[in-house]
KETIVEX-8184 format. One record per residue: residue number from 1; x, y, z of N, C-alpha, C, O in turn. Coordinates in nm, 3 decimals, padded with zeros to 5 digits. Example, Ala and Ser with C-alpha at 12.3 -4.5 7.8 and 13.67 -1.06 7.14 Angstrom:
BEGIN
NODE;1;01.319;-00.569;00.780;01.230;-00.450;00.780;01.320;-00.330;00.780;01.424;-00.332;00.846 $
NODE;2;01.285;-00.225;00.708;01.367;-00.106;00.714;01.290;00.003;00.787;01.341;00.114;00.804 $
***
This chain:
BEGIN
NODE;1;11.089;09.210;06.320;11.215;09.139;06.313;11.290;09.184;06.187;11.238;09.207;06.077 $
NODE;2;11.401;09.191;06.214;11.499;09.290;06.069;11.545;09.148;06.030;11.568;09.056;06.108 $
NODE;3;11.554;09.146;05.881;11.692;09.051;05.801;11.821;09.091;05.793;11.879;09.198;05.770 $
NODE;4;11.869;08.922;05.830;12.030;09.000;05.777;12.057;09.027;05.640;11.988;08.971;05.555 $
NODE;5;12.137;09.096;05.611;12.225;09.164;05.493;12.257;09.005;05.420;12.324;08.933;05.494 $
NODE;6;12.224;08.950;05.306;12.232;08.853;05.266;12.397;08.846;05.210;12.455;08.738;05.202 $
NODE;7;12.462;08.978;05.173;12.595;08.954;05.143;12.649;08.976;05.272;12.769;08.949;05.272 $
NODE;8;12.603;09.021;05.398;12.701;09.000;05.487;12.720;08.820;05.544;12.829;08.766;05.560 $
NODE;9;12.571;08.746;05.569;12.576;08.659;05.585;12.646;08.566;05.465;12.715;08.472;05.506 $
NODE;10;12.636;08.581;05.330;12.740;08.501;05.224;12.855;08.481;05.300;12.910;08.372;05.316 $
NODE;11;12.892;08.593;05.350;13.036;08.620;05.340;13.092;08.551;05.461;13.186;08.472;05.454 $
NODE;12;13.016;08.592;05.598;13.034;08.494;05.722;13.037;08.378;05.709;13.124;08.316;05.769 $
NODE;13;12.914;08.285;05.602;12.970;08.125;05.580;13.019;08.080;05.490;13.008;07.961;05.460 $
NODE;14;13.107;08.194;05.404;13.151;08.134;05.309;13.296;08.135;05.402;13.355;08.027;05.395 $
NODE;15;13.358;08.230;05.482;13.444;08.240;05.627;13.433;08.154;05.706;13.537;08.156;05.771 $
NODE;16;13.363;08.072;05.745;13.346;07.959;05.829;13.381;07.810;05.757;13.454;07.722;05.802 $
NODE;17;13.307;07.811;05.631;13.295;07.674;05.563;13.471;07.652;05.498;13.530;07.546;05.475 $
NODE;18;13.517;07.788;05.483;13.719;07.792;05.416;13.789;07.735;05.571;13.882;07.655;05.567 $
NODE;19;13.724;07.793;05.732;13.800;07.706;05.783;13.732;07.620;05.827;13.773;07.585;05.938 $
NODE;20;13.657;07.574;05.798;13.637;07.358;05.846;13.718;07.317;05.733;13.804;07.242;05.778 $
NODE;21;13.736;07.333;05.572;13.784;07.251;05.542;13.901;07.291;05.474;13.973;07.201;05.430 $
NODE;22;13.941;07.429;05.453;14.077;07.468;05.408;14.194;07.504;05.515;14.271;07.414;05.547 $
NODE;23;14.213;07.649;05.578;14.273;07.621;05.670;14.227;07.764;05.742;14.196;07.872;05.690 $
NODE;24;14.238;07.712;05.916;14.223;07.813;06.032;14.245;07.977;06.038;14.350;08.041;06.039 $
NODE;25;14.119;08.017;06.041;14.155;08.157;06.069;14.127;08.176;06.174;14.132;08.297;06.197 $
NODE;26;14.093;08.108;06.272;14.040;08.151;06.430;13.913;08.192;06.418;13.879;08.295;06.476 $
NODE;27;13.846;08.139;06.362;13.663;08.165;06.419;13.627;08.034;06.509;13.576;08.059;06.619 $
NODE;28;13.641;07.941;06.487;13.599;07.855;06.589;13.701;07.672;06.625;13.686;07.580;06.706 $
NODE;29;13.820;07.710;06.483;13.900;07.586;06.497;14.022;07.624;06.533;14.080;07.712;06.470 $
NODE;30;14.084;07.557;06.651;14.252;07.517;06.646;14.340;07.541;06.506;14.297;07.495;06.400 $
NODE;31;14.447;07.606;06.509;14.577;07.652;06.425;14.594;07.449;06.357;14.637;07.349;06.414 $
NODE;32;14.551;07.464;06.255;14.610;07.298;06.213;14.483;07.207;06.210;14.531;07.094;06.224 $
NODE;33;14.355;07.195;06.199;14.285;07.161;06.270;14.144;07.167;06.179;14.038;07.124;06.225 $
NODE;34;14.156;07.230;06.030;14.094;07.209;05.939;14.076;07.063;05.871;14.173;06.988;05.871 $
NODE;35;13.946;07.019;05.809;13.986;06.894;05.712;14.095;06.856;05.625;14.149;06.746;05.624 $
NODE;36;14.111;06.910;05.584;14.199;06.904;05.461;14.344;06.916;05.523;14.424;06.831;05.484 $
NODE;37;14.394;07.017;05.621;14.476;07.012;05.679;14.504;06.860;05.780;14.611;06.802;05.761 $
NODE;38;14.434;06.817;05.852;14.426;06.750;05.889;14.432;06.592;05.797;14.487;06.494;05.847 $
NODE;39;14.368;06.588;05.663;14.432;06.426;05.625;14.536;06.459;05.584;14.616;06.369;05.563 $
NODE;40;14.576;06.592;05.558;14.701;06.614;05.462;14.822;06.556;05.585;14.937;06.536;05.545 $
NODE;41;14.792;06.535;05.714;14.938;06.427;05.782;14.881;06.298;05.794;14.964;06.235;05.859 $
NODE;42;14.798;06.231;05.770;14.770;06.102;05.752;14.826;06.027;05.626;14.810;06.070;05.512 $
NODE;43;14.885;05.922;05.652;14.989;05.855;05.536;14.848;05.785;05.417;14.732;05.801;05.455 $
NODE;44;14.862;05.745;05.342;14.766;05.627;05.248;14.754;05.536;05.330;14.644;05.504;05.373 $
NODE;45;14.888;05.467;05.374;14.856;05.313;05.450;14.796;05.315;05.567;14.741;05.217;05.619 $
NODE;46;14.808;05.486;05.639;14.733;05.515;05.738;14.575;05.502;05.776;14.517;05.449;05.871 $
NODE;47;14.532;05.573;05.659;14.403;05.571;05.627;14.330;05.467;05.577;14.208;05.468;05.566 $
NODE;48;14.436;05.334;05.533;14.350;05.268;05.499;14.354;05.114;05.649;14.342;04.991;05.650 $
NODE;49;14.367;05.170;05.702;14.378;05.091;05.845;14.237;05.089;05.875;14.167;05.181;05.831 $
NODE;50;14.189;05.000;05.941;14.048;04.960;05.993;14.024;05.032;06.127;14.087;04.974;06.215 $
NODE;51;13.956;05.135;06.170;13.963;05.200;06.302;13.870;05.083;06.417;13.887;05.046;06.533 $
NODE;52;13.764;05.054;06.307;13.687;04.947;06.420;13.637;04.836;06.340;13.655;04.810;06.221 $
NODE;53;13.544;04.753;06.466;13.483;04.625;06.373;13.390;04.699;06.247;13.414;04.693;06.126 $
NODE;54;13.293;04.760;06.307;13.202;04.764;06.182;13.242;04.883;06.068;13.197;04.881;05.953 $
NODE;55;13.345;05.001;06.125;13.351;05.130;06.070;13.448;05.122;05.924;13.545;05.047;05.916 $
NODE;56;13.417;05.186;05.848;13.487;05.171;05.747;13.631;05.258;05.778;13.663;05.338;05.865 $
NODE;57;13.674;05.223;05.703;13.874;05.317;05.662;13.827;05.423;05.659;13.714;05.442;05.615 $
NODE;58;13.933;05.553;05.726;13.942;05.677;05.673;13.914;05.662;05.497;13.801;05.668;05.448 $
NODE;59;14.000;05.647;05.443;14.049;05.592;05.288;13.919;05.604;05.262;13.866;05.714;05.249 $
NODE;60;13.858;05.494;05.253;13.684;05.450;05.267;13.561;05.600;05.290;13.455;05.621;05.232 $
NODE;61;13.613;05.660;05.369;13.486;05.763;05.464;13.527;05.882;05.307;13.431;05.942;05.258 $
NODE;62;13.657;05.900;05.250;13.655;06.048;05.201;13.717;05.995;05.084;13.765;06.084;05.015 $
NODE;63;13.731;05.892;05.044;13.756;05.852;04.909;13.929;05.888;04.909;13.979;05.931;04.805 $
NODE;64;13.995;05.872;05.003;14.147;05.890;04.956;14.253;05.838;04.915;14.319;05.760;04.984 $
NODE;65;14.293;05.887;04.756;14.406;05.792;04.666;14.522;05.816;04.730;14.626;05.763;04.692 $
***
């Protein structure tokens, strides 16, 4: 069994982990569709809305001022 290239693999999740939470390059998320992109259209008063009985606030889940 061969190893991968440890800087090729760096580099693939350090490419994956920029789009879950910075923004989309097309490996596996929707144009808009990153974290960060994504609370960045949620208002404050938005987030701090109760989604359910027991679940805490957006606000609450990611700490947002």
């Amino acid at each position: 069994m061969s190893q991968i290239d440890p800087n090729h693999f760096t580099a693939a999740l350090k490419a994956l982990l920029h789009e879950t939470f910075y923004k989309v390059d097309g490996h596996f998320l929707d144009r808009g569709d990153s974290l960060f992109e994504t609370l960045a259209q949620v208002s404050a008063a938005e987030a701090s809305l109760p989604v359910g009985g027991r679940c805490a606030t957006l606000a609450a889940q990611v700490k947002h001022t």
